[in-house]
C-alpha positions in Angstrom: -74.1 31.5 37.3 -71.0 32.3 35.4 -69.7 35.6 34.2 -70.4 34.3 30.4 -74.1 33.5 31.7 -74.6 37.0 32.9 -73.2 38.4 29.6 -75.4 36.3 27.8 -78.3 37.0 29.7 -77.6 40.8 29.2 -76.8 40.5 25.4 -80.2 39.5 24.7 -82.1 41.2 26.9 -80.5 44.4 25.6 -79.2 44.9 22.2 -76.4 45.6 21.6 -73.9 47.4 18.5 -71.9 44.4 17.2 -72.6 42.7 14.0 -70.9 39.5 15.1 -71.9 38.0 18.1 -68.4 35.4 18.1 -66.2 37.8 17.5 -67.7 40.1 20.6 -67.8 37.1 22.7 -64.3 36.2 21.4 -62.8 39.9 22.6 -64.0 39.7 26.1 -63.2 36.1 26.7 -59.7 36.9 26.0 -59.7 39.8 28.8 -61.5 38.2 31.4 -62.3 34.6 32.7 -65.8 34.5 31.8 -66.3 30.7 33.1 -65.8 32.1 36.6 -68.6 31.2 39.2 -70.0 34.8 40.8 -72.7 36.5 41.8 -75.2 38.4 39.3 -73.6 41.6 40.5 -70.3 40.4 40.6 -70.2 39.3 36.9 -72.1 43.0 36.3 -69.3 44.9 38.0 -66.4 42.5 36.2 -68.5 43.9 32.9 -68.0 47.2 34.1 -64.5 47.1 35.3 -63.3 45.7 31.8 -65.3 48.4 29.8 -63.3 51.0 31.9 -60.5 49.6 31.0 -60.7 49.7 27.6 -62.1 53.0 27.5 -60.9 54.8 30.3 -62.0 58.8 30.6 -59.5 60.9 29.2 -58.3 58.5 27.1 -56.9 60.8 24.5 -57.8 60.9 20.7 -59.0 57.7 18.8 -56.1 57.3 15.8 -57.0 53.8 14.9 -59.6 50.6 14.7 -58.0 49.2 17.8 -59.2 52.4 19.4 -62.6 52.9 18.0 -62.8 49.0 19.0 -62.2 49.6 22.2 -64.6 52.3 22.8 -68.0 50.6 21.3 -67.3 46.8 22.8 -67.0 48.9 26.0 -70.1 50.7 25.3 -71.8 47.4 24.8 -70.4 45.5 27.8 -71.8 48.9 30.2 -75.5 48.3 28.5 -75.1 44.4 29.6 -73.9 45.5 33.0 -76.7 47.6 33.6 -79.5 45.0 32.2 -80.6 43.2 34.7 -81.2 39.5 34.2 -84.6 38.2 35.9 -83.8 35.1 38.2 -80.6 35.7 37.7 -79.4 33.2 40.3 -81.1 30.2 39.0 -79.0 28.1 36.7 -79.7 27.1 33.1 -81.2 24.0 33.4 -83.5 25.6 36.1 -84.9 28.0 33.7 -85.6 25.7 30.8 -87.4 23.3 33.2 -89.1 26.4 34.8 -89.6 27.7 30.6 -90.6 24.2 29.4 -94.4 24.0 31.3 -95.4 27.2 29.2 -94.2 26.4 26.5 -95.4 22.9 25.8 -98.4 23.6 26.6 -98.9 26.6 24.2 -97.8 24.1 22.2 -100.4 21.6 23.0 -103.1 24.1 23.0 -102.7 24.2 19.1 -103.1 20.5 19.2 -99.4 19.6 18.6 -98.8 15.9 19.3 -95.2 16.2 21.5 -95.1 12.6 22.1 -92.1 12.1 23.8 -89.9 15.9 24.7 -88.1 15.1 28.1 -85.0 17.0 28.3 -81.4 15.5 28.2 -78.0 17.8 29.5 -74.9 15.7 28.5 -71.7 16.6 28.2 -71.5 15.3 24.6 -73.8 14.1 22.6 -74.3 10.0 22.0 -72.5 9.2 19.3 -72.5 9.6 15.9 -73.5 12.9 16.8 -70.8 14.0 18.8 -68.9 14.9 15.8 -71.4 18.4 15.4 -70.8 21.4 17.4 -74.4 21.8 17.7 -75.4 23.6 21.3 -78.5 21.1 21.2 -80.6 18.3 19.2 -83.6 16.4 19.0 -83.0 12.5 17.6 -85.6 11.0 15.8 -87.3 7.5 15.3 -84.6 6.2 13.5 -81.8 7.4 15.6 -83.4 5.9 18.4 -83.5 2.3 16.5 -80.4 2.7 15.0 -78.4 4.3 17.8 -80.3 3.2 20.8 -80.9 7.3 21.8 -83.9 7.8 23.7 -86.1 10.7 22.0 -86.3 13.9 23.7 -84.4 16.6 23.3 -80.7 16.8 24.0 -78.2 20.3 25.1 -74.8 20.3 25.4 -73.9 21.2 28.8 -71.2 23.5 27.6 -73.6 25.2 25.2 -76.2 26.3 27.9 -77.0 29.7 27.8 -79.5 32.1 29.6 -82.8 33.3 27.2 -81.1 31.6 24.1 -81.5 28.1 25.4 -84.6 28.5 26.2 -86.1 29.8 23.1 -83.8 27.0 21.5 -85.4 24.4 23.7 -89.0 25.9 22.3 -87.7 24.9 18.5 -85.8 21.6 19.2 -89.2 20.5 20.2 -90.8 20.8 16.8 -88.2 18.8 15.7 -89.4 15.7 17.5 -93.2 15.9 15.6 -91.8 15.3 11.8 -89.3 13.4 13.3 -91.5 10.3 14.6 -93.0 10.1 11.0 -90.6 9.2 8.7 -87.0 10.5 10.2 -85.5 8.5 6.8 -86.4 11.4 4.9 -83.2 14.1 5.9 -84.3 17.0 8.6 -83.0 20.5 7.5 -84.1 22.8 4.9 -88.0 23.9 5.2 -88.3 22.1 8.6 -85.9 24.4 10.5 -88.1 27.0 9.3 -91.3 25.8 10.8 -89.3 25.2 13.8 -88.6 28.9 14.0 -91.9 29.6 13.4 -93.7 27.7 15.6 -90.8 27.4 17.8 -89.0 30.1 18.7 -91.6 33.1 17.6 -94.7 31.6 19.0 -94.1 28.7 22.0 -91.0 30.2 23.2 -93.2 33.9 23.6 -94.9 32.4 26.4 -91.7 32.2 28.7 -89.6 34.6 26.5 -89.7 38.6 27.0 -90.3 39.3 23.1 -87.3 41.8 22.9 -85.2 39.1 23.9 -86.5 36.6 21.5 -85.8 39.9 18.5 -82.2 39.6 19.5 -81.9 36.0 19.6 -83.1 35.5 16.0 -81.2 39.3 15.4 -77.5 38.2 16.5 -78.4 34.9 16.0 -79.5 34.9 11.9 -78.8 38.2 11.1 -75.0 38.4 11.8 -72.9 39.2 9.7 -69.9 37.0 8.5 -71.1 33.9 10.7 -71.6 30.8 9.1 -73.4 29.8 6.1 -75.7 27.8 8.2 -77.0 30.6 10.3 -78.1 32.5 6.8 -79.7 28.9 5.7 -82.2 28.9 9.2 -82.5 32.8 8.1 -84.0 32.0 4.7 -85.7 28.8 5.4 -87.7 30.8 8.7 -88.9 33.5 5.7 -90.2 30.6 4.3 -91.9 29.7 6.8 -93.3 32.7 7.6 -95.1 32.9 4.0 -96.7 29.5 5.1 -97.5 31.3 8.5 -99.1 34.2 6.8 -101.3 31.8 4.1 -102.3 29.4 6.7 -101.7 30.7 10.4 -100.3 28.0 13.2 -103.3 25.5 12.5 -101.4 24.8 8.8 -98.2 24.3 10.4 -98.7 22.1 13.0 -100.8 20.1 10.4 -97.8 20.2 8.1 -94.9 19.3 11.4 -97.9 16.4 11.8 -97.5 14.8 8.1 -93.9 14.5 8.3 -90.8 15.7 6.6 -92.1 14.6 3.0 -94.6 16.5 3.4 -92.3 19.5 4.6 -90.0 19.0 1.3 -92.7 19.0 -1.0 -94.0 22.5 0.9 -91.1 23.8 0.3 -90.9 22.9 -3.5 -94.2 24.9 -3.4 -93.2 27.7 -1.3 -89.9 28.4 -3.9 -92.5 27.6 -7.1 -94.8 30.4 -5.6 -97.8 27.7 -5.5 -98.1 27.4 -2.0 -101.5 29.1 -1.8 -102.8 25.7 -3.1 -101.2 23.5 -0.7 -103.9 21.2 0.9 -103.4 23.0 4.6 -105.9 24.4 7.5 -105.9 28.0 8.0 -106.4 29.4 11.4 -104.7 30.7 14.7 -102.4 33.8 13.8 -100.7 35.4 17.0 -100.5 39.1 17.3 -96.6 38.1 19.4 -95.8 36.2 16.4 -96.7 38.0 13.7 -94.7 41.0 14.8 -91.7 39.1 15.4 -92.0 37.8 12.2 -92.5 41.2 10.5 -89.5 42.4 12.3 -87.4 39.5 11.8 -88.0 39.1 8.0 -89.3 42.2 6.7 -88.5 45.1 9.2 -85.0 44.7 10.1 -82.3 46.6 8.2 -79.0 43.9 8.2 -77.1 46.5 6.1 -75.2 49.2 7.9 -72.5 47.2 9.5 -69.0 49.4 9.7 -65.7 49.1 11.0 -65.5 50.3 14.5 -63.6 53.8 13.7 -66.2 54.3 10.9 -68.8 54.1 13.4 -67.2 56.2 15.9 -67.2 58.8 13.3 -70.9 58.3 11.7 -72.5 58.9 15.5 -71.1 62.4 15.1 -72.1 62.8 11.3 -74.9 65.5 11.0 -76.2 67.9 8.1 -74.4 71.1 7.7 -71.0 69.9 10.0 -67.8 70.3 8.4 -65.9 66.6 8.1 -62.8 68.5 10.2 -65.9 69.3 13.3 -67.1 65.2 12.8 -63.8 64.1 13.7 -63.6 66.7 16.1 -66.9 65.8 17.7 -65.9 62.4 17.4 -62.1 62.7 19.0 -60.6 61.5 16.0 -57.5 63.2 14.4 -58.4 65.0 11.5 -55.9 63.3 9.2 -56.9 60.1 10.5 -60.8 60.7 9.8 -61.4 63.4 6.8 -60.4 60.2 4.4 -62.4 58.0 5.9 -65.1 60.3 5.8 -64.5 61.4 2.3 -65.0 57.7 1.4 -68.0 56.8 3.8 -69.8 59.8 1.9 -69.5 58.1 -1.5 -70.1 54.7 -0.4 -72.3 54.3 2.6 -75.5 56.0 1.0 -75.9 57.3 4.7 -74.8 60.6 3.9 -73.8 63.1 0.9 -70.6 65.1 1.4 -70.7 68.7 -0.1 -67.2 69.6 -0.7 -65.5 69.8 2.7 -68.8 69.4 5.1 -71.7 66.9 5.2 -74.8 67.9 3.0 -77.4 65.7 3.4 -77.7 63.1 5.8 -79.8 60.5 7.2 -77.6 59.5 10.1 -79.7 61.0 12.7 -82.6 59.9 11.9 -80.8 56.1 11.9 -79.9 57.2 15.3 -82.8 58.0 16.5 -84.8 55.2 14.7 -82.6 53.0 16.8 -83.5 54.6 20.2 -87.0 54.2 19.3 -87.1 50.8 18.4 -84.1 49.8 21.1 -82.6 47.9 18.0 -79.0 49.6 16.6 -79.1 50.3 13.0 -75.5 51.5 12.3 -73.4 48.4 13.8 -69.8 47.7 14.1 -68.4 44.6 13.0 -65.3 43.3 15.2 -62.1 42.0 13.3 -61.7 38.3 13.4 -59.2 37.2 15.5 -59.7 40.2 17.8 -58.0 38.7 20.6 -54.7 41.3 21.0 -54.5 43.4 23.7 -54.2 46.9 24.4 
């Protein structure tokens, strides 16, 4: 595997503080190679090394963003380190094949029809579809007439990636149902919703540890200033998920079977609020799915994304502390963090300042909400273009 696989691997299987997973991924790669070819416990210590780096002990007071930056990517590269990555020495390609057995045939078990799924790696895609910087596709009936592409499903090599590609795998294959019915009728939209349904939060939970699958749809939907598209699959899997509650996995399937017309005109009914009356079986909810779901579109809290020296200075915010002991508690220079504080206080709605010291506050309770659920609350979002370095 390669250092970027291990990261991968440990990013999902742990979560982690960022709000952005580019922009994390963007940091590193400009600090270390992370297309080199090691061991699982090389990569791990390169994590580790890299971390201590940028936040060495002793490293002195934290005056600026660059700092605070420093100190939380480093905190999240030592949780990656130090999460292990079952079979870690296989490659990609062997876990999807070793992924796709229990998947399809959860799949099939619900009587989905998967025709023809065989996987295809390529190093592009068959054009006109190399163009898209999609990480993976499924081609339908009329791409396969128009373009000669055998149906299946298709990654880019490139794009492979531990835990993700294999819950990705899981939803590119409910693409290739609606897709043999009438593929004129455009994909997108509703569809990508079931696929996420049926794909990622229930097929994919037969190979997929379900923390991991959380932080796939988490960093994956949830982020914040990635693009639009990523806040389209969001909205369309919430969708999807009031069709899942109404009718269970028997009305999807039924509805993947009937074709993407079908899918459109569920989603005219879905956005009307008639969908109750939609002509669907009900049957089969899945305890894995359901709370996936409930975390995913109801339970998570998306808000509470800081800069990185905000953050560093909320961990330390508590009821009753003066602002001057936060950013003493916090190693911040006091000049540097009483404004920053004095602002957070009014805007945040995380805490109320009381003159010079912190009234009420509901920052530990975020905190420890977090540890509970292993899911961060308060996040830092990196700076774009966070490539300079110390």
């Amino acid at each position: 595997m390669t250092v970027r696989d291990v990261m991968y691997g440990g990013m999902y299987l742990a979560a982690c503080r960022f709000a952005n997973v580019d922009r994390f991924v963007e940091f590193v790669a400009a600090r270390i190679d992370l297309d080199t070819v090691v061991t699982a416990e090389a990569a791990a210590a390169m994590l580790r090394a890299l971390a201590d780096d940028l936040a060495p002990q002793g490293q002195g007071p934290v005056r600026d963003e660059a700092s605070a930056l420093h100190i939380l990517v480093a905190e999240d590269l030592r949780t990656i380190a130090a999460t292990p990555l079952p079979d870690a020495e296989s490659s990609v390609r062997e876990r999807i094949d070793a992924a796709a057995g229990s998947i399809k045939t959860r799949l099939t078990q619900v009587g989905l029809d998967l025709g023809e799924s065989d996987l295809h790696i390529v190093d592009e895609f068959p054009a006109p579809f190399n163009q898209f910087g999609w990480a993976a596709f499924a081609p339908d009936r009329e791409d396969e007439e128009r373009y000669d592409i055998r149906p299946g499903v298709y990654f880019r090599r490139d794009a492979l990636r531990p835990i993700y590609s294999e819950a990705l795998f899981a939803h590119e294959l409910i693409h290739t149902v609606p897709g043999r019915v009438d593929p004129e009728v455009y994909a997108m939209g509703l569809e990508e919703g079931i696929a996420e349904v049926l794909g990622t939060c229930f097929a994919a939970t037969a190979a997929v540890p379900l923390a991991a699958l959380r932080n796939v749809l988490v960093y994956g939907r949830h982020g914040v200033e990635r693009p639009k598209l990523w806040s389209l699959y969001r909205d369309h899997t919430r969708q999807a998920n009031l069709l899942y509650r109404e009718f269970g996995i028997e009305g999807l399937v039924e509805l993947a079977h009937r074709g993407r017309a079908s899918i459109h005109a569920a989603e005219i009914a879905v956005f009307s609020g008639t969908f109750g009356q939609l002509d669907l079986p009900r049957g089969s909810w899945n305890d894995d799915t359901t709370a996936l779901l409930d975390a995913f579109c109801a339970g998570y809290l998306p808000s509470h994304v800081f800069t990185p020296l905000e953050v560093v200075l909320l961990d330390e915010v508590d009821e009753g502390r003066s602002l001057v002991e936060v950013c003493r508690q916090a190693d911040v220079p006091a000049e540097v963090g009483v404004p920053v504080l004095k602002r957070l206080g009014s805007e945040s709605a995380l805490f109320a300042r009381d003159g010079e010291q912190v009234g009420y506050s509901n920052v530990r309770h975020y905190l420890a909400m977090s540890e509970a659920a292993n899911q961060p609350v308060i996040r830092y979002l990196p700076p774009s273009g966070s490539t300079s370095r110390r």
